[in-house]
VOPAGU-2260 file (C-alpha; in pm, 1 decimal, decimal comma):
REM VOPAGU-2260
SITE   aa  ch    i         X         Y         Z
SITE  UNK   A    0   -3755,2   -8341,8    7393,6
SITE  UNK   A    1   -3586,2   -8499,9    7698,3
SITE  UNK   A    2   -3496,6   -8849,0    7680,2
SITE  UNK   A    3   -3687,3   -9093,1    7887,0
SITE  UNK   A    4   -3616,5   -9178,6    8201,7
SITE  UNK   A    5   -3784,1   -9443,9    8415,8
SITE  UNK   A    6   -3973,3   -9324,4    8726,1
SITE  UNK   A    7   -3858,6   -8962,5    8617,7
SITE  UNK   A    8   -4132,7   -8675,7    8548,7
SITE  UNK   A    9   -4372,4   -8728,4    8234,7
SITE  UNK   A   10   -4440,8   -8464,1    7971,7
SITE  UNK   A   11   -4700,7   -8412,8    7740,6
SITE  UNK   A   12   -4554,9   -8477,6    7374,1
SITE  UNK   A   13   -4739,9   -8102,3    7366,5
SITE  UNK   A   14   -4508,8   -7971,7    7646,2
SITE  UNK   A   15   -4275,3   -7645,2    7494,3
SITE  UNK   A   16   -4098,5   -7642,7    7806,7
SITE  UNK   A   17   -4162,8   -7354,1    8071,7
SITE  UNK   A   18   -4087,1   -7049,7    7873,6
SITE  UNK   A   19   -4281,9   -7103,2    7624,9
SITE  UNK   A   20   -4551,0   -7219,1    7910,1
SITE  UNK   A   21   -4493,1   -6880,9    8061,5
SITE  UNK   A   22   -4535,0   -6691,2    7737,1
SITE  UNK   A   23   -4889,1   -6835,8    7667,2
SITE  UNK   A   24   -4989,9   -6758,0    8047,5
SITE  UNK   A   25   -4873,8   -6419,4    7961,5
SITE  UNK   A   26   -5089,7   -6395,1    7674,6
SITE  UNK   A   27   -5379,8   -6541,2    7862,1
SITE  UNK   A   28   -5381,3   -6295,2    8115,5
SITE  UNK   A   29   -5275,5   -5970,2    7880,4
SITE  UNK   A   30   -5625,6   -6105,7    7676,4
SITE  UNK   A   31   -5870,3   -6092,6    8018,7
SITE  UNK   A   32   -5721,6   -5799,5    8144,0
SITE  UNK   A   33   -5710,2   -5597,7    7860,1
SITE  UNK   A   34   -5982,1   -5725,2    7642,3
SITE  UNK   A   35   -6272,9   -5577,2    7853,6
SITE  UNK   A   36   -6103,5   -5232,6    7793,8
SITE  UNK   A   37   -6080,1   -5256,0    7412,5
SITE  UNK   A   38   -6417,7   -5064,6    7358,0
SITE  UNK   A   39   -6346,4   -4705,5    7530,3
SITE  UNK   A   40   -6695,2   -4621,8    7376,5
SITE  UNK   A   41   -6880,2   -4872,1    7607,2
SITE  UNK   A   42   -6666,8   -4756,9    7911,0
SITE  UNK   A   43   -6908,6   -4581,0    8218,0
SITE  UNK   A   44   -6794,5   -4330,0    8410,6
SITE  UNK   A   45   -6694,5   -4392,4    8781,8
SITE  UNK   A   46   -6849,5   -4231,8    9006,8
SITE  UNK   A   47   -6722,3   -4190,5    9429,0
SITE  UNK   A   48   -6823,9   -3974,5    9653,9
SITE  UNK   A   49   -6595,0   -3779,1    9897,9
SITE  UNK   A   50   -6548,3   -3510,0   10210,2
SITE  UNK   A   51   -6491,9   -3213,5   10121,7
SITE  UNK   A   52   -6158,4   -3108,3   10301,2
SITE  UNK   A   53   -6314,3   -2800,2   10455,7
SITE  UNK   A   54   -6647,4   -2811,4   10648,6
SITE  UNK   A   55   -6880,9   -3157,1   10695,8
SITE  UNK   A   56   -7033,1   -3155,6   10294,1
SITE  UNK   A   57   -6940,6   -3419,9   10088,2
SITE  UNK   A   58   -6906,1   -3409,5    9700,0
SITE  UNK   A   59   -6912,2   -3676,3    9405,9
SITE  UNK   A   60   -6630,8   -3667,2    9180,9
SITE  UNK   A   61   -6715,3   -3845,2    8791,2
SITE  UNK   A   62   -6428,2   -3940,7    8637,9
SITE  UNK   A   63   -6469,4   -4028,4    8270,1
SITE  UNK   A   64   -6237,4   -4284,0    8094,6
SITE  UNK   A   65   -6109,6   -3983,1    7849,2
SITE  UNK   A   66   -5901,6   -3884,8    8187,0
SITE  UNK   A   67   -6088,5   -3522,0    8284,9
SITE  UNK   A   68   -6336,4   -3500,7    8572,2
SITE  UNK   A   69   -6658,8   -3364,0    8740,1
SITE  UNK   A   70   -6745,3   -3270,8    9068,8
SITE  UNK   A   71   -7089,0   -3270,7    9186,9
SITE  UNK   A   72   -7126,5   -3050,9    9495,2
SITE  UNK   A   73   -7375,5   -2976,6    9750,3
SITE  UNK   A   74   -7459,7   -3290,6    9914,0
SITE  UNK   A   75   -7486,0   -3308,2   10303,9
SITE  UNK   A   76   -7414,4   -3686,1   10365,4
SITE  UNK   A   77   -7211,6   -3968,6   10199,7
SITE  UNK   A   78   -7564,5   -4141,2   10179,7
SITE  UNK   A   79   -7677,0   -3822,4    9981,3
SITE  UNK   A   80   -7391,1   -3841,6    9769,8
SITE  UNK   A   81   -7466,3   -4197,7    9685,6
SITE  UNK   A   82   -7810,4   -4166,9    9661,3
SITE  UNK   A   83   -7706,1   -3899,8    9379,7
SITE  UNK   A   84   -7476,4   -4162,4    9210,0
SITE  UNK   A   85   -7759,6   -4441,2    9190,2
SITE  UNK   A   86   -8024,1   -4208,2    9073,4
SITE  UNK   A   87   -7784,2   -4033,9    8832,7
SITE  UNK   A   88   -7537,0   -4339,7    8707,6
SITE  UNK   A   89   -7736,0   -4378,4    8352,3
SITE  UNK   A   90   -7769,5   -4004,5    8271,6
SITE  UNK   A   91   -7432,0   -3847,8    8359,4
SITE  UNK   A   92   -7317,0   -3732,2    8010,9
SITE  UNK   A   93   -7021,5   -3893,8    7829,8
């Protein structure tokens, strides 16, 4: 611990100094990111709908959390498409 020094900064007696500071941030924010992905089993598929590069149709493209994908064709409008993802979001198969 740093001696004292009148009209200088205070620290906590609980103060580690700034690395160790650092390191418990680090920790912190490893835990909230990653924690919500620890369950791969509760994970939902995304679901985004797109334009199909050749002519006006769009499509919807699932992509599970395993890495491989769907596409969903035939729809005539993005707000088709995304009518198809809120009707569909519970039932598309894991």
């Amino acid at each position: 611990m740093a001696d004292f020094v009148p009209g200088g900064p205070r620290l906590s007696p609980n103060f580690a100094g700034p690395a160790v500071a650092g390191r418990r941030l680090a920790r912190r924010a490893e835990r909230a990111i990653f924690g919500a992905m620890a369950d791969p089993e509760k994970e939902q598929p995304v679901m985004l709908p797109f334009a199909d590069k050749t002519g006006t149709g769009w499509h919807v493209i699932v992509r599970y959390h395993e890495g491989h994908e769907r596409r969903i064709d035939g729809f005539a409008t993005e707000q088709e498409a995304l009518a198809w993802i809120v009707t569909n979001s519970g039932e598309v198969d894991k």
